[in-house]
C-alpha positions as CSV (number, residue, x, y, z in Angstrom):
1,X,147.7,52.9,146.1
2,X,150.7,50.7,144.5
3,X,151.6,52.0,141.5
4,X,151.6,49.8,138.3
5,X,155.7,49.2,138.0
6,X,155.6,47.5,134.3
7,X,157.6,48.4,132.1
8,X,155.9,50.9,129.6
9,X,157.7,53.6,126.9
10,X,159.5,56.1,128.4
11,X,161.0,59.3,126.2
12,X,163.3,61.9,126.5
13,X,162.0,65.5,126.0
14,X,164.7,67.1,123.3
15,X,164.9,70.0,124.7
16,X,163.0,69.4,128.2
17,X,159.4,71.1,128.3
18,X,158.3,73.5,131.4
19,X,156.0,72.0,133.9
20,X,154.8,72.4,137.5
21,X,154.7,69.8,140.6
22,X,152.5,71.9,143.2
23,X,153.3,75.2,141.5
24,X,157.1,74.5,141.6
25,X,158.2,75.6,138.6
26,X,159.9,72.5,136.7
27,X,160.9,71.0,133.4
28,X,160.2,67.5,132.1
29,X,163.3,65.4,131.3
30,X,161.8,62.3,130.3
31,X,157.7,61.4,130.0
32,X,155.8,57.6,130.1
33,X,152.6,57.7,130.7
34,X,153.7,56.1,134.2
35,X,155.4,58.8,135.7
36,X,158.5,61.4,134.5
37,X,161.6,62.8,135.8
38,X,161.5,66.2,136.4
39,X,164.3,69.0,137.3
40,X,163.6,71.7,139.8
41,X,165.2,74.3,141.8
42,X,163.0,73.1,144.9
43,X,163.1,69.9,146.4
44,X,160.5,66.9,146.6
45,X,160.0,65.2,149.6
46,X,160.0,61.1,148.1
47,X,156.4,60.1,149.4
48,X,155.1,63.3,148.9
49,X,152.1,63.6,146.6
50,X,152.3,66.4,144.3
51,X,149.9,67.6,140.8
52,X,151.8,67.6,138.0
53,X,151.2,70.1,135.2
54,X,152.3,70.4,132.2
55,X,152.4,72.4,129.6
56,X,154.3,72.4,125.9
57,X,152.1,74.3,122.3
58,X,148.5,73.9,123.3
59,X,148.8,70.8,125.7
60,X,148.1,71.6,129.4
61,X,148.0,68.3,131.1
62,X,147.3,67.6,135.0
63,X,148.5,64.7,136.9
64,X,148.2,63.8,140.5
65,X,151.8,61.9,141.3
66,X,153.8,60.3,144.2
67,X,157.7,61.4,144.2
68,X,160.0,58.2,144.0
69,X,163.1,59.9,145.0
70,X,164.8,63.5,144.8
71,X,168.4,64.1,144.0
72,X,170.6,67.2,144.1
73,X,172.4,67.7,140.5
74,X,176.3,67.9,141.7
75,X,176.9,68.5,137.8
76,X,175.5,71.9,137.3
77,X,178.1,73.8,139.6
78,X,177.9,76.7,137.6
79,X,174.4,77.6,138.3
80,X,173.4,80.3,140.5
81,X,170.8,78.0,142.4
82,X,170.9,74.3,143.2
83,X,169.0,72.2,140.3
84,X,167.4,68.5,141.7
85,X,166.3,65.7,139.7
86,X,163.2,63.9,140.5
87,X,161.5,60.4,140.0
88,X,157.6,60.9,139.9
89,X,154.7,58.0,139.5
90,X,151.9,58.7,138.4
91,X,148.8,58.0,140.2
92,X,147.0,56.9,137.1
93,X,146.9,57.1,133.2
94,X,146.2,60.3,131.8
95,X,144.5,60.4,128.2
96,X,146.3,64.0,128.3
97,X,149.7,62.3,128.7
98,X,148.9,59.7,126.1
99,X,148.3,62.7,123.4
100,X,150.9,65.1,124.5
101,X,153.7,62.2,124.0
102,X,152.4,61.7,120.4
103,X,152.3,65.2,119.5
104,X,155.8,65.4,120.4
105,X,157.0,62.2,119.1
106,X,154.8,63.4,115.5
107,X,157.1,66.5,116.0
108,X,160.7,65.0,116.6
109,X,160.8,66.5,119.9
110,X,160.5,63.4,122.1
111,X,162.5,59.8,121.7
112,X,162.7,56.5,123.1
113,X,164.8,55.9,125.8
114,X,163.9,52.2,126.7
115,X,167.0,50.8,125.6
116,X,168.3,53.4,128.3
117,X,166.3,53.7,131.5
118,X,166.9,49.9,132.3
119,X,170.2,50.9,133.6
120,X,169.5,53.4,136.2
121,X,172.1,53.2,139.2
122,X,170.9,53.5,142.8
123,X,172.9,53.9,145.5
124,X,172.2,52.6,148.4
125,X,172.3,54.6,152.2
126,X,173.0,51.2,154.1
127,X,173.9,47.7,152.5
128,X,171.5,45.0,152.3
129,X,172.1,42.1,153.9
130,X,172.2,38.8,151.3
131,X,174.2,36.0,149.5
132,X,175.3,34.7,146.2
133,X,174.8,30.8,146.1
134,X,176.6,29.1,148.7
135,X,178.4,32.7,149.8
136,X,176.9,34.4,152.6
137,X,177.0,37.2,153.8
138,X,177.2,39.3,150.7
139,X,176.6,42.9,151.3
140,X,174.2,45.1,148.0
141,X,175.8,48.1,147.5
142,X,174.4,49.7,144.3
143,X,171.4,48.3,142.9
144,X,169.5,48.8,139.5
145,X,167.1,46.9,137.1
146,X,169.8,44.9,135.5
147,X,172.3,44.8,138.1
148,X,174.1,44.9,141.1
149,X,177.7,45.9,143.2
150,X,178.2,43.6,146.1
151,X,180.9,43.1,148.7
152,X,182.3,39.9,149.7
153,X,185.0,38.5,151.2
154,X,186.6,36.6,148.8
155,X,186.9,37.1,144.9
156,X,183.8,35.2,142.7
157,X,184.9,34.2,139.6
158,X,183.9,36.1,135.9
159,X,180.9,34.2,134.3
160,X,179.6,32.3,137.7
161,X,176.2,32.4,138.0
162,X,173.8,31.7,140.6
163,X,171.2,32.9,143.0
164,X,171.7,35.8,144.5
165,X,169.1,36.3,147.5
166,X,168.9,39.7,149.3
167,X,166.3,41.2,151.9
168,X,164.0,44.6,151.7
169,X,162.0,45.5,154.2
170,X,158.2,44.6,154.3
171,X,156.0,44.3,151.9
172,X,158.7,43.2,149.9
173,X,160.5,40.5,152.2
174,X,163.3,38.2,150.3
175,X,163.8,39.1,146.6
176,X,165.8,35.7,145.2
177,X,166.6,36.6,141.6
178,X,170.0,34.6,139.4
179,X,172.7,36.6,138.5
180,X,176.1,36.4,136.3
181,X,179.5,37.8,137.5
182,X,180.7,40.1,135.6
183,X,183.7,41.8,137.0
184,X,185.4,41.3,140.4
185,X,188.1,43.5,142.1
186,X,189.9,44.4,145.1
187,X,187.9,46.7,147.3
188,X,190.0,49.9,149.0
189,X,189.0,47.5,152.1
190,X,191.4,45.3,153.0
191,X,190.6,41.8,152.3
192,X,187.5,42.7,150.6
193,X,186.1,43.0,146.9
194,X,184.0,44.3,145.0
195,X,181.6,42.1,142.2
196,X,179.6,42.6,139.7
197,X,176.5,40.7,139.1
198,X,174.7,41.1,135.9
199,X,170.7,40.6,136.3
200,X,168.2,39.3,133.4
201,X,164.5,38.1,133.0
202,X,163.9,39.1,136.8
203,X,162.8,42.6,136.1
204,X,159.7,43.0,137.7
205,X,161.2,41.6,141.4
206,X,164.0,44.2,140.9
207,X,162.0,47.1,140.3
208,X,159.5,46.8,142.8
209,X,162.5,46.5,145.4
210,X,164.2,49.8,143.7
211,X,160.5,51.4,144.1
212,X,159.9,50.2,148.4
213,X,163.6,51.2,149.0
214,X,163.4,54.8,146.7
215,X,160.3,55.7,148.3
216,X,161.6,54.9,152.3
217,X,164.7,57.0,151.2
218,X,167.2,54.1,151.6
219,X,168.2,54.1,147.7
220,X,169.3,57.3,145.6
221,X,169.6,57.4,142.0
222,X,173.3,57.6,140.5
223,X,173.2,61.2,139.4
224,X,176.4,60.9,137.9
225,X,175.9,58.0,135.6
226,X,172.3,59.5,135.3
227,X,173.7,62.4,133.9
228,X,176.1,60.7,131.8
229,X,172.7,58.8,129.9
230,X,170.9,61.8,129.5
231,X,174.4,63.6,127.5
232,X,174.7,60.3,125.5
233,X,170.9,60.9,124.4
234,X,171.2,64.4,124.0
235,X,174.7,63.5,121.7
236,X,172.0,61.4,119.5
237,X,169.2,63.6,119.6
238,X,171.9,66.4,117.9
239,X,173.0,63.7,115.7
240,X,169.6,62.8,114.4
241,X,170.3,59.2,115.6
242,X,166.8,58.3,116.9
243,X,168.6,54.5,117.3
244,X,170.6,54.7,120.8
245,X,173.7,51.9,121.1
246,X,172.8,48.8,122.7
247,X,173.5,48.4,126.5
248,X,176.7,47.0,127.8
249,X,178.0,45.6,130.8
250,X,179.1,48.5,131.7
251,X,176.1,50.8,132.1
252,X,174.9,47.9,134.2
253,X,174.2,49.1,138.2
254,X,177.1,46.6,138.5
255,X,179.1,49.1,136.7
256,X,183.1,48.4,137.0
257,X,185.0,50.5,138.8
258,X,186.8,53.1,137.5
């Protein structure tokens, strides 16, 4: 079954809350009542089909779910076991979901991250093969909802904008979506560059590409800037701020290099 990929409410669980995905034992980063993230000390397969259960005060919610994608947390080199971060959909809406978010919204232990999760960074395992109006090729790097890095062969100036048109493998085909430059530089390639391209009003297109190529394995989330999200949230939660700072450019997946 395709999942419904609309953007709905997503929080982030202050502090995260246990949970199992097929007796794993896990803890719930972030909740929608479309999927979570979840961190483990086992690894999910992406495509494999787990139940998710849940459990925080007198909630205990199931949840069948499909696993997105599964990354190992470099960050957390100080643990005795290897931690992973995983993207789960859920297989439908839960009423159980629904009523556990509220209860911990009505108890300051959950907050909106939408101003966040747009901005997810994935990698990609092998470029996609497009162009950027009349420049072709043009090879997708990173990709997110808002964003992406591509390689060219010649610079593309700040503030251009045009179509950029990239291929995914069936059922997704062409995605043709208009994009801004933001930031162009000289790649550690010689002769080639890195650009920028910031993404808006095309959200749906992008995320159902990020879905097909997270679930064949051919994109992996960020975990880095991941990681660096989830310690700005945590910095708000301790601050009371339940208002997170607007989104730049340079969240974007077409983040500028360091």
């Amino acid at each position: 079954m395709r999942p419904d990929l609309r953007t709905v409410p997503r929080f982030f669980m202050n502090p995260p809350i246990p949970a199992f995905a097929n007796n794993r034992a896990a803890r719930v980063i972030d909740l929608s009542v479309k999927g979570a993230r979840l961190e483990l000390v086992e690894r999910l397969e992406p495509g494999e089909s787990v139940f998710v259960v849940i459990h925080w005060r007198q909630h205990e919610v199931t949840v069948p779910a499909t696993v997105l994608w599964c990354e190992l947390e470099s960050m957390l080199v100080d643990m005795v076991h290897d931690r992973y971060i995983a993207g789960l959909s859920f297989e439908r809406r839960s009423g159980g979901v629904d009523a556990l978010v509220n209860d911990l919204l009505s108890r300051e232990a959950a907050m909106l991250i939408e101003d966040f999760r747009n901005f997810d960074r994935y990698r990609l395992i092998a470029t996609l093969s497009g162009s950027f109006g009349d420049l072709s090729p043009v090879a997708v790097a990173d990709i997110s909802l808002r964003g992406v890095r591509i390689i060219t062969s010649e610079p593309i100036g700040v503030g251009v904008s045009d179509h950029l048109r990239f291929h995914v493998d069936e059922p997704i085909g062409t995605v043709d979506v208009v994009g801004r430059v933001k930031w162009s530089a000289k790649s550690n390639v010689p002769r080639m560059y890195n650009t920028g391209i910031l993404i808006t009003g095309h959200d749906e297109a992008m995320r159902e590409a990020i879905n097909s190529l997270s679930m064949r394995g051919e994109a992996r989330i960020d975990i880095d800037s991941l990681r660096r999200k989830f310690d700005r949230m945590r910095a708000i939660a301790r601050r009371g701020d339940a208002n997170p700072p607007n989104g730049d450019s340079a969240t974007v997946g077409a983040v500028a290099p360091s």
